[in-house]
VEXNUDREN-807063 format. One line per field, with one value per residue (C-alpha): residue in one letter; x, y, z. Coordinates in nm, 2 decimals. Example, Ala and Ser with C-alpha at 12.3 -4.5 7.8 and 13.67 -1.06 7.14 Angstrom:
res a s;
u 1.23 1.37;
v -0.45 -0.11;
w 0.78 0.71;
***
This chain:
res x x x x x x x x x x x x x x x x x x x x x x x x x x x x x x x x x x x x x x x x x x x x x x x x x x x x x x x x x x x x x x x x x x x x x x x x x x x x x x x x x x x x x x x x x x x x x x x x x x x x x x x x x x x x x x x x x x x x x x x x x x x x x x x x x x x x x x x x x x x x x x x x x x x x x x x x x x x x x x x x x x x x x x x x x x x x x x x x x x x x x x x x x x x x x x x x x x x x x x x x x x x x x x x x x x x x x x x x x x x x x x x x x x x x x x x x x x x x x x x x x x x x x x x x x x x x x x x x x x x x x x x x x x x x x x x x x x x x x x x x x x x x x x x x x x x x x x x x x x x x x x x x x x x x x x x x x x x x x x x x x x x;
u 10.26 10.49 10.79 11.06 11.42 11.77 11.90 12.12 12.28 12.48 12.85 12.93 13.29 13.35 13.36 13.71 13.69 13.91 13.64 13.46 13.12 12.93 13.16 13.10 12.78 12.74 13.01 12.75 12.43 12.59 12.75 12.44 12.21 12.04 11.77 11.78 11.42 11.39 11.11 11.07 11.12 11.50 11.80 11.87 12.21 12.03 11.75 12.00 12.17 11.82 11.67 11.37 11.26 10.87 10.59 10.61 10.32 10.48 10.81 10.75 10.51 10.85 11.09 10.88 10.90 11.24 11.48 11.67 11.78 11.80 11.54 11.72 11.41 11.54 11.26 11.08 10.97 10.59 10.73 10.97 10.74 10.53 10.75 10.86 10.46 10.51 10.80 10.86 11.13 11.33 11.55 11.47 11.67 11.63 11.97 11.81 11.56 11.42 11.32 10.99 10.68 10.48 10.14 10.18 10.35 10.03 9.80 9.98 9.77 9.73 9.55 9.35 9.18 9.11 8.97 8.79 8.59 8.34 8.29 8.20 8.06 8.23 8.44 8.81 9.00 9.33 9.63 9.93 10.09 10.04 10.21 10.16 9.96 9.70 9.69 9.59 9.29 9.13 8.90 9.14 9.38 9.42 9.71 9.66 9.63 9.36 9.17 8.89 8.82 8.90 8.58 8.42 8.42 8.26 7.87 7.68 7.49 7.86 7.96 8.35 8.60 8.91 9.24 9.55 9.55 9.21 9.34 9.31 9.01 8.87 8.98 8.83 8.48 8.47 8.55 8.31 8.02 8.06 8.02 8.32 8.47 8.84 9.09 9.21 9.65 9.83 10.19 10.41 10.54 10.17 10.06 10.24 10.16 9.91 9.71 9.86 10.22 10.03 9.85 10.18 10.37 10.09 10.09 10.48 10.41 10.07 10.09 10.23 10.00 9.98 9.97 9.93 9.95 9.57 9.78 9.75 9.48 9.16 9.20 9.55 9.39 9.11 9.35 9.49 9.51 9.57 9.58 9.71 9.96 10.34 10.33 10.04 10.19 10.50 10.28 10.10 10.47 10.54 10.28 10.16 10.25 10.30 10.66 10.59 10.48 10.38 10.48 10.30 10.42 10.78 11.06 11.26 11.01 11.18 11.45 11.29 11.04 11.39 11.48 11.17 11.14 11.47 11.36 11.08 11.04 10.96 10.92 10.82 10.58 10.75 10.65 10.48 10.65 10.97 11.18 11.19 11.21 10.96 11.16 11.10 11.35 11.23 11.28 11.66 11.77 11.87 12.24 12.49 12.68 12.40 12.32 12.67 12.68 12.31 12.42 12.75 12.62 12.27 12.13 11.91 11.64 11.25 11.12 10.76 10.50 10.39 10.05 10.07 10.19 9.91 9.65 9.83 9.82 9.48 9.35 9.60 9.52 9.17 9.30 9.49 9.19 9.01 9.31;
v 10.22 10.23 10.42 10.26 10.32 10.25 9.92 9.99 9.76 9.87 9.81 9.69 9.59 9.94 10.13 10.17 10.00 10.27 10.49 10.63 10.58 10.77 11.04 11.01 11.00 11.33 11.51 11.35 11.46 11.85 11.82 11.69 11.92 11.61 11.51 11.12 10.95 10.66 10.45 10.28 9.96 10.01 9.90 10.13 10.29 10.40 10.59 10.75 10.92 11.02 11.37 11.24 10.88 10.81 10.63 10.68 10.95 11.19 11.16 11.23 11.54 11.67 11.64 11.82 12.09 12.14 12.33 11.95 11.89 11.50 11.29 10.98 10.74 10.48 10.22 10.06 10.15 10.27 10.50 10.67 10.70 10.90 11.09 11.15 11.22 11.47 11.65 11.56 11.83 11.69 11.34 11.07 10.78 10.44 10.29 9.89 9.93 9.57 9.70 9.61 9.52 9.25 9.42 9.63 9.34 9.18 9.39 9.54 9.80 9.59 9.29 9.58 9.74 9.38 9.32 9.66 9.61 9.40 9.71 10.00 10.15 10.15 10.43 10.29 10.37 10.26 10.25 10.43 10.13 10.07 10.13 10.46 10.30 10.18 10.52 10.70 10.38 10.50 10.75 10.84 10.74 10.64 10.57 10.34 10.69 10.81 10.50 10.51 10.90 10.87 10.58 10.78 11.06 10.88 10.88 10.66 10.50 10.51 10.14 10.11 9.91 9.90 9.82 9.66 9.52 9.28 9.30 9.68 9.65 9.43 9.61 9.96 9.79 9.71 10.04 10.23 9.95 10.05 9.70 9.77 9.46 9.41 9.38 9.00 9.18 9.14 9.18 8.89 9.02 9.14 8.79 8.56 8.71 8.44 8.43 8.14 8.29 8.59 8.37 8.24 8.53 8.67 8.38 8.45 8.80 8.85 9.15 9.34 9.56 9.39 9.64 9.53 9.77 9.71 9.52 9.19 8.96 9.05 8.70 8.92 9.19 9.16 9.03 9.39 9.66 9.90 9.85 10.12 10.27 10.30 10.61 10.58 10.27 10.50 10.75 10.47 10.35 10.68 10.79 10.46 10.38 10.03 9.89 9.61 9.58 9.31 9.47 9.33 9.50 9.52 9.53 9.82 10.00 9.88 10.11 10.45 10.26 10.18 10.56 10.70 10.42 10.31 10.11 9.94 9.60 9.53 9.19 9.15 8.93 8.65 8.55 8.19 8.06 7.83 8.19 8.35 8.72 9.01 9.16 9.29 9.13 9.44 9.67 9.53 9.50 9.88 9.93 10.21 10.06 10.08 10.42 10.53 10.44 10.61 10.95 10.92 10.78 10.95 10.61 10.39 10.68 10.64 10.81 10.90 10.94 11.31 11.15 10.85 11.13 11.37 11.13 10.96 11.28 11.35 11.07 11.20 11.53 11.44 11.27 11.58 11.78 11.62 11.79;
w 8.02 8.31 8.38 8.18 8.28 8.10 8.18 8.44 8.69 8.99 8.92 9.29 9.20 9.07 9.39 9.54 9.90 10.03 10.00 10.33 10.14 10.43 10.34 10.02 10.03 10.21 9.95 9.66 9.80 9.83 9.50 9.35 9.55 9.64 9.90 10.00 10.13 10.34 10.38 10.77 10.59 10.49 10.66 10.95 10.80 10.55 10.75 10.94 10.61 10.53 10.50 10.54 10.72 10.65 10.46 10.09 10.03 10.32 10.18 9.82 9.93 10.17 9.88 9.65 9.90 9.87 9.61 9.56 9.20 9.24 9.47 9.59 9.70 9.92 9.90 9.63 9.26 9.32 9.56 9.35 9.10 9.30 9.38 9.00 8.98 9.22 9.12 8.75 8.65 8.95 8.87 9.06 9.13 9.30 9.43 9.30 9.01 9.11 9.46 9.36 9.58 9.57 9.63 9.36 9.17 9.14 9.02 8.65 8.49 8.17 8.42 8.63 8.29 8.19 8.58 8.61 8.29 8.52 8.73 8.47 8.72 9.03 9.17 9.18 9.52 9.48 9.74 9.69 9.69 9.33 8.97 8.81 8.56 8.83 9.01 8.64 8.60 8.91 9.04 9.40 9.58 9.94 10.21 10.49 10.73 10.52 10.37 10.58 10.48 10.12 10.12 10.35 10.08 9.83 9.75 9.96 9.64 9.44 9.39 9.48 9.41 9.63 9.49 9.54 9.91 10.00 10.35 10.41 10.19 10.41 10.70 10.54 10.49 10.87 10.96 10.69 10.67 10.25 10.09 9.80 9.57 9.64 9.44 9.53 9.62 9.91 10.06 10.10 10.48 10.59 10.46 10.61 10.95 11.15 11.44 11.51 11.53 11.74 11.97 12.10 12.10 12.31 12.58 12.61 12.66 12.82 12.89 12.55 12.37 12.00 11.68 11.35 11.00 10.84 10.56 10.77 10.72 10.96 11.18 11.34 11.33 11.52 11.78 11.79 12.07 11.78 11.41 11.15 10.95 10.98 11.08 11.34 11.49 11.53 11.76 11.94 12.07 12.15 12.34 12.50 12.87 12.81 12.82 12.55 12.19 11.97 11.63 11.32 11.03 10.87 11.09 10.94 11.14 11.50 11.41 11.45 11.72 11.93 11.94 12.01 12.29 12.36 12.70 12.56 12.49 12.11 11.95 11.58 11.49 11.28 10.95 10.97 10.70 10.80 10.81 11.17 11.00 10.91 10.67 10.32 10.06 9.81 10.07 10.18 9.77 9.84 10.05 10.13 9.83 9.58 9.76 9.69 9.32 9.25 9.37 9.17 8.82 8.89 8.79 8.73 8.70 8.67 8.39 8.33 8.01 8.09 7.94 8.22 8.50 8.42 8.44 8.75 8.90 8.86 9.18 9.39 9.37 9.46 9.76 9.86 9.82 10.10 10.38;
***
């Protein structure tokens, strides 16, 4: 079972609007001894009232390294489970409890024990991006940074399957030559990404470098200069000489790309599907407001079976184990 929280519901009309909530927010998070995560994929206020701006593994492995009471995990529910996995005597809160994802929205543990039972024997790498109940169902877990290892690890003559995202499976089997069965999930932004929509981006802009996360389907991403995780197409920016990116992956991320490159050029792929945007609508659900109201109510919380966490933790560990 999956964590299971009090019905809460952020009280919006509740908050005084003579309130500073920035300052608020700072006089909570002391009060509170708190530590608020950002993914790359929120709104750019809220990275910049972040502790910590990053992909969802790294920031639930920096806030268990503090002495914070209360984790506020700006981003969406399998990420602040894991970091409740993590660090279970700390609370953890969520400013929207429907930030959900839609990777991990399609594939529920109840429908992947049912799916799985057609592979007895298969190792089961699963992506972080995934309920708690997936991560205890499989053998390891992976992160886009470290997918290609995590396979890599595995037994020659072990069967695998790979689980939630087909597109980074499929990108993972090109990379590793391991034939593995995929799990058939993918994300609604990465998805909607075309070659189409690339190819004429591209002709505009001949001379940008294109980089795409390994969540997009293979026909962008064998269009690529460089395909790979948030965090690596962070670095690539950074350290590249070119002056222009074509960005395929979720534009929260051209926030901390615009201040580590404030001159360059960068132009987000659009989604091809009538709406000119990249952006997450799981992602944006979280605000300063809901922000606001989650430090002062300490609500709504994610809550963990220590049975589920324990056997949760287990694959990750594993993962960790490799460096």
């Amino acid at each position: 079972m999956d964590s299971q929280s009090l019905p809460y519901v952020p009280d919006l009309e509740s908050i005084d609007p003579s309130l500073d909530l920035v300052a608020e927010i700072q006089r909570l998070r002391r009060e509170r001894r708190a530590v608020i995560l950002a993914h790359y994929y929120q709104e750019p206020e809220i990275q910049d009232l972040a502790d910590f701006v990053g992909d969802s593994l790294q920031l639930s492995q920096a806030a268990a390294k503090t002495d914070a009471e209360v984790i506020v995990f700006c981003g969406v529910h399998f990420m602040a489970e894991t970091a409740k996995i993590l660090s279970p005597d700390k609370i953890v809160v969520i400013p929207d409890m429907d930030a959900g994802c839609s990777l991990a929205d399609r594939c529920p543990a109840e429908a992947f024990a049912q799916w799985l039972k057609a592979y007895p024997d298969h190792d089961v790498v699963s992506y972080i991006n995934c309920s708690a109940g997936v991560k205890a169902l499989s053998t390891i877990i992976c992160t886009s940074s470290n997918a290609v290892r995590v396979v890599q690890s595995i037994p020659e003559d072990r069967p695998i399957v790979f689980a939630p995202d087909r597109h980074l499976g499929a990108w993972v089997k090109k990379q590793t030559g391991r034939d593995m069965v995929l799990f058939p999930g993918f994300c609604i932004v990465h998805e909607q990404f075309t070659a189409k929509r690339v190819a004429a981006l591209q002709a505009q802009h001949p001379t940008a470098k294109l980089i795409v996360h390994p969540e997009c389907d293979a026909t962008v991403s064998r269009m690529a200069d460089f395909v790979g995780s948030t965090a690596a197409l962070l670095n690539y920016v950074a350290t590249s000489p070119a002056t222009q990116f074509i960005v395929g992956t979720e534009a929260g991320i051209l926030h901390q790309m615009r201040k580590l490159r404030p001159e360059a050029d960068l132009l987000p792929v659009p989604a091809d599907s009538g709406c000119n945007c990249s952006l997450c609508p799981y992602m944006k659900l979280n605000s300063v407001e809901k922000l606001y109201l989650c430090l002062r109510d300490l609500e709504p919380r994610i809550e963990l079976d220590e049975t589920l966490r324990q056997r949760a933790l287990a694959p990750l560990e594993r993962m960790l184990a490799l460096g």
